[in-house]
C-alpha positions in Angstrom: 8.6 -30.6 146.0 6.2 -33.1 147.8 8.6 -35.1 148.2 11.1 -32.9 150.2 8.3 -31.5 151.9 8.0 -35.1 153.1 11.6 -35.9 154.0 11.1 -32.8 156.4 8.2 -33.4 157.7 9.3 -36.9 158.5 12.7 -35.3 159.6 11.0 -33.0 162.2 8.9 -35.5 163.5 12.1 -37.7 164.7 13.5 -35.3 166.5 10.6 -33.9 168.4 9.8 -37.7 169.1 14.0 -37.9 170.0 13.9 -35.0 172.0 10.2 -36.1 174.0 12.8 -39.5 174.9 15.7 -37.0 176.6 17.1 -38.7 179.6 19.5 -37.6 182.6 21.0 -38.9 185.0 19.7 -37.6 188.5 22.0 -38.7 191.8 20.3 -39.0 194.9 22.9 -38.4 197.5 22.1 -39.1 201.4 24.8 -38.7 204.1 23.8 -39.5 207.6 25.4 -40.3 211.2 25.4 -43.1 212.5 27.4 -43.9 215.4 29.4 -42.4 217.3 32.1 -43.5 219.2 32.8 -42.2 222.8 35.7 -43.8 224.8 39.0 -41.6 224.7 39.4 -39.1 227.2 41.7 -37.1 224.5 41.8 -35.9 220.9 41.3 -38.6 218.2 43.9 -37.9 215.7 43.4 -41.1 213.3 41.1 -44.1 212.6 41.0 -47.0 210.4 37.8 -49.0 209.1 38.4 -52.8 208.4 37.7 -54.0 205.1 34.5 -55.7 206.0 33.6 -52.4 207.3 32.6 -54.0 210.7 35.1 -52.7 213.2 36.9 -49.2 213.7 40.2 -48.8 215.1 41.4 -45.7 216.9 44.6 -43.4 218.2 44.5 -41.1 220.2 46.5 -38.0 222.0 45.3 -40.7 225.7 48.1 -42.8 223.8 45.3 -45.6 223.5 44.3 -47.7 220.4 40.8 -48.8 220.6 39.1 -51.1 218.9 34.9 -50.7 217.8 32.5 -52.8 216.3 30.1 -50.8 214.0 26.7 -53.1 214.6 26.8 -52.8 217.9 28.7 -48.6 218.4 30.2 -50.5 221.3 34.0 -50.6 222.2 35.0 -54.1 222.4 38.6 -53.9 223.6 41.2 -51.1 224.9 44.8 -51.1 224.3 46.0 -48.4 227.5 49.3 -46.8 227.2 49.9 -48.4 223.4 52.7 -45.6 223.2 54.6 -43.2 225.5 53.5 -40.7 223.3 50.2 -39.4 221.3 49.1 -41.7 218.1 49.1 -40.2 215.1 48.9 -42.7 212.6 47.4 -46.3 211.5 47.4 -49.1 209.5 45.6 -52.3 209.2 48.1 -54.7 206.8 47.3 -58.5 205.8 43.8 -58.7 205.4 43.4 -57.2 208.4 45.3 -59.5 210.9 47.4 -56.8 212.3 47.5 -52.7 213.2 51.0 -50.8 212.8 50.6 -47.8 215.0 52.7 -44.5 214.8 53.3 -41.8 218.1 54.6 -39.3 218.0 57.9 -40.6 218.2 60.3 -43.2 216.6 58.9 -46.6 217.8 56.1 -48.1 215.4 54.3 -51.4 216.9 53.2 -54.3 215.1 49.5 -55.4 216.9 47.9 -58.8 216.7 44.3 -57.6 215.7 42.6 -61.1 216.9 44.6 -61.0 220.8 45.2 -57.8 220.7 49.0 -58.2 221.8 52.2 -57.0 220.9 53.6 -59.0 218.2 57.1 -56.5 217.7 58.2 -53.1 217.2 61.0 -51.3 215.3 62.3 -47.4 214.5 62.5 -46.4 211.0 65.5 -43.7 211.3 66.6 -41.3 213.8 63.6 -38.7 214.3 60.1 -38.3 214.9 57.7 -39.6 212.6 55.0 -36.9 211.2 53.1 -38.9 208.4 53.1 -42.4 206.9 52.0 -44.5 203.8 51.9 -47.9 203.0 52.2 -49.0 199.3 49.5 -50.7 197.9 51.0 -54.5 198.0 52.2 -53.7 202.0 55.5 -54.2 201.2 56.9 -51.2 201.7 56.4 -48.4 204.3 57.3 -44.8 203.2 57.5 -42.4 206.4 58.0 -38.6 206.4 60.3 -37.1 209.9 60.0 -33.6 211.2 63.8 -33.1 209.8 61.6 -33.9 206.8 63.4 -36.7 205.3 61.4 -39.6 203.3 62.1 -42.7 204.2 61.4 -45.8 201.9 61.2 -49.1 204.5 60.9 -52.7 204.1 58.4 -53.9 206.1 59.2 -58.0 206.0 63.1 -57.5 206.3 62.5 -54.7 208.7 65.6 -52.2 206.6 65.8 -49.0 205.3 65.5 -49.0 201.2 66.3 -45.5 200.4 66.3 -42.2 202.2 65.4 -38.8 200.5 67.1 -36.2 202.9 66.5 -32.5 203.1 62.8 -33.1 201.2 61.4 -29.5 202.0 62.2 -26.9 204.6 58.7 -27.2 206.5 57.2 -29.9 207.9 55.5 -32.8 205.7 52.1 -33.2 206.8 50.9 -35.7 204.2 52.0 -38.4 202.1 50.0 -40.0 199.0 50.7 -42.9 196.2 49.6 -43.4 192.8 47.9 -46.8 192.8 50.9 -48.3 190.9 53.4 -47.3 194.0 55.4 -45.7 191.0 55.1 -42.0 192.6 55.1 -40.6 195.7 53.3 -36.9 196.8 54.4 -34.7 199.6 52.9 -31.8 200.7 54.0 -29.5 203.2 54.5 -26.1 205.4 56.5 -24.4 203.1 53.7 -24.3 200.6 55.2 -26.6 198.1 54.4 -29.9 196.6 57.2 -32.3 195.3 56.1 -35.3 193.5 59.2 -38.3 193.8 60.0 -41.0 191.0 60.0 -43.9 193.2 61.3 -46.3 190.2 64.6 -44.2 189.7 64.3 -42.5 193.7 64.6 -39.0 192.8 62.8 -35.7 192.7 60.5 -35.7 189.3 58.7 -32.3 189.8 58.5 -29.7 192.4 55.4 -27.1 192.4 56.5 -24.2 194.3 54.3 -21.8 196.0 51.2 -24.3 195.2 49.2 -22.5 198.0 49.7 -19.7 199.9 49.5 -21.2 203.1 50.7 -24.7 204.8 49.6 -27.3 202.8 48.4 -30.2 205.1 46.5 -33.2 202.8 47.0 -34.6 199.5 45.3 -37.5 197.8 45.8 -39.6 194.3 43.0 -40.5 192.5 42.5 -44.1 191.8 43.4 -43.5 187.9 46.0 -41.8 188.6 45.1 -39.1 186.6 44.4 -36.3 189.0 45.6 -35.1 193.0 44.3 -32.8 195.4 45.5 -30.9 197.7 44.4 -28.6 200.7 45.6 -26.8 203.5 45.5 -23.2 206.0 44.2 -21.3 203.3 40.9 -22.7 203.3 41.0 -24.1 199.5 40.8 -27.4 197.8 42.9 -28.2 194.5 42.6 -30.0 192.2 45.8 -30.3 189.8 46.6 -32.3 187.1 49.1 -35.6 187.4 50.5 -35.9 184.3 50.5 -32.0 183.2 51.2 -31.3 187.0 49.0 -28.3 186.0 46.3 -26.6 188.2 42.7 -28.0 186.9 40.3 -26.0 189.6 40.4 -24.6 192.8 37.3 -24.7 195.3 37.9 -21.5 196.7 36.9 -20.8 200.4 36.0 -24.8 200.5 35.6 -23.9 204.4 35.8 -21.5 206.8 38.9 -22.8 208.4 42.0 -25.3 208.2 41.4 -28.0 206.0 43.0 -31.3 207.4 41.7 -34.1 205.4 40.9 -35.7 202.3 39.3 -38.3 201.2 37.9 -40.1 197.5 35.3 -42.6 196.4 36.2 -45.5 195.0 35.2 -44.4 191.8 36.6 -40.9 191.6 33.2 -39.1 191.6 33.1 -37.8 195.0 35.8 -36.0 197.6 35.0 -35.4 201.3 36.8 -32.7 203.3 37.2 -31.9 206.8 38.2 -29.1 208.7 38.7 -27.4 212.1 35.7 -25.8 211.3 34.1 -28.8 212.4 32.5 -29.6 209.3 32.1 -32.4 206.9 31.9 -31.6 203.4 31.1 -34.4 200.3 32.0 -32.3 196.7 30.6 -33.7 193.6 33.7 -33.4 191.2 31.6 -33.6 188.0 29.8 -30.4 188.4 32.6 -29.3 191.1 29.6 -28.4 193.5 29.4 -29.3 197.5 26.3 -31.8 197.8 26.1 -32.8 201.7 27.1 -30.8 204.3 27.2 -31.6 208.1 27.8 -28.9 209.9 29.2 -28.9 213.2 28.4 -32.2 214.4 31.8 -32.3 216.0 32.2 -30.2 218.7 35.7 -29.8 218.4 38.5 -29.7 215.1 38.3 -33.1 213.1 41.4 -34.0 212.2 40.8 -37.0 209.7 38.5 -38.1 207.4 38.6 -41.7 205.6 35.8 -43.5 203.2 35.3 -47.2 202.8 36.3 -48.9 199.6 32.9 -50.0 199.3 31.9 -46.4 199.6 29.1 -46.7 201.8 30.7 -45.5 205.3 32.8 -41.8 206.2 34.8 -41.7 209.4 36.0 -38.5 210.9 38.5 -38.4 214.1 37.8 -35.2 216.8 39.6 -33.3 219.2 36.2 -33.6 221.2 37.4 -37.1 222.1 35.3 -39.0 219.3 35.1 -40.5 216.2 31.6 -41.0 214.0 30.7 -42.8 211.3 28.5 -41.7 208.8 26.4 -44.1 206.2 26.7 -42.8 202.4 24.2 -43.6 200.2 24.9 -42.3 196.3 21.9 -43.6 194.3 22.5 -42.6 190.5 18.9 -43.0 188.3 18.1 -42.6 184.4 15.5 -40.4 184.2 13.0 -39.5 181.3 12.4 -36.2 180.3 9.5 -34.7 178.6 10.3 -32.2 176.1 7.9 -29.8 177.2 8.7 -29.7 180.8 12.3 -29.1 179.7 11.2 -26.3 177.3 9.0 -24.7 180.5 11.6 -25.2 183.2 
């Protein structure tokens, strides 16, 4: 008997001592402007953040591309009249050395980032661009067109690979990869998402009805194992890759159109923007909205993008601007004492 009542005693005593040594994880989260960037005398549409995360390139409905250097917030070069048409899309390729820009048209040029002059162009089929992607290794170029065709393009032979015709019957407003470049995600106005084997180049799956509004962003996480996808009804998903089944919805995520998406490196974060003007950073652990900046545009933004290093956001206006906010995520072990835990 005294020695049982020993065992528990000694038994007790462990865990009160284990439970006095809890510990959780507390994540300081601090999201603040800035710079912003003042320059275009028309609606930003699209940005891109070099890798060193020390300049900013920008298109814009002026039909400029302008270039930015973070330290400084100053504009360090304009390119005037880069297209006959709005810019809606770019991309830095090679380590940085050149921009390919996209109007709102056919013709996509080929920039020297160091001079700043026109190295080539070329048309990637017969219709108007809407949305672009590059594959991870930048060697191929997958383009959406208003007669929403997909077009898989070679960018160092400059020819078409493969062309999915008659994709959906809206508009495809966004494009998105799995890190692999083995499947492709479009979303679009007819409320559908259609995910394409790009391996075998054919359809693989086809959500219909996946919102019940336009669907204007989608993005891959990193592992693969998970998309999102948001849109005019004001919701974010978040569905399931390899089941393509729904995993949570952030119901009224804002108060208006949702036009971007972007992740964290690691998969932990996802920032949203709106033409409600505001910025939104959701904590996908506990599926909660941590920062939110609200109104600092004062017109729609129309992209958001984070660096890989996750330490900067960018968002692109129709008020003519694009900002760049500093992201700090600071994730501490932190003792507990039993007691206070008990109280709390």
């Amino acid at each position: 008997i005294i020695y049982n009542m020993y065992t528990k005693a000694l038994f007790c005593l462990v865990l009160v001592i284990n439970l006095c040594m809890l510990q959780s994880q507390e994540v300081d989260i601090k999201l603040n402007l800035a710079k912003t960037f003042k320059g275009h005398t028309d609606s930003v549409r699209t940005s891109v953040l070099s890798q060193d995360n020390k300049f900013i390139v920008s298109g814009s409905d002026d039909q400029s591309i302008r270039f930015w250097d973070i330290e400084s917030g100053q504009q360090t070069h304009v390119i005037e009249d880069a297209h006959n048409a709005r810019i809606i899309g770019l991309r830095l390729i090679q380590n940085d050395k050149f921009l390919l820009s996209f109007p709102s048209g056919k013709e996509v040029k080929v920039w020297n980032v160091e001079n700043k002059q026109l190295e080539s162009s070329f048309t990637i089929g017969d219709d108007t661009v809407s949305t672009n992607i590059l594959t991870s290794d930048e060697k191929l170029l997958i383009v959406a067109t208003y007669y929403s065709s997909i077009i898989v393009f070679d960018l160092e032979s400059r020819t078409q690979i493969f062309e999915f015709k008659n994709t959906h019957d809206g508009l495809i407003e966004s494009l998105a990869l799995t890190s692999d470049n083995k499947l492709l995600i479009s979303v679009s106005g007819d409320l559908s998402i259609k995910i394409w084997d790009l391996e075998k180049y054919e359809l693989q799956t086809t959500i219909e009805k996946a919102h019940i509004y336009s669907i204007y962003s989608v993005v891959i996480s990193s592992d693969n194992k998970q998309f999102f996808t948001a849109g005019n009804d004001f919701v974010i998903k978040v569905w399931d890759l390899n089941t393509k089944e729904l995993v949570h919805a952030f119901d009224s995520a804002h108060q208006k159109i949702i036009t971007g998406l972007a992740l964290t490196s690691d998969n932990k974060y996802l920032a949203s923007v709106s033409y409600d003007r505001n910025l939104k950073l959701w904590d996908l652990t506990s599926r909660k909205v941590v920062q939110i900046k609200w109104k600092n545009h004062l017109a729609f933004i129309f992209s958001v993008l984070i660096s890989k290093d996750n330490k900067y956001i960018v968002t692109s206006s129709a008020d003519w601007t694009v900002k760049l906010w500093s992201l700090q995520i600071e994730e501490q072990q932190r003792q507990n004492n039993f007691l206070d835990l008990v109280l709390a």
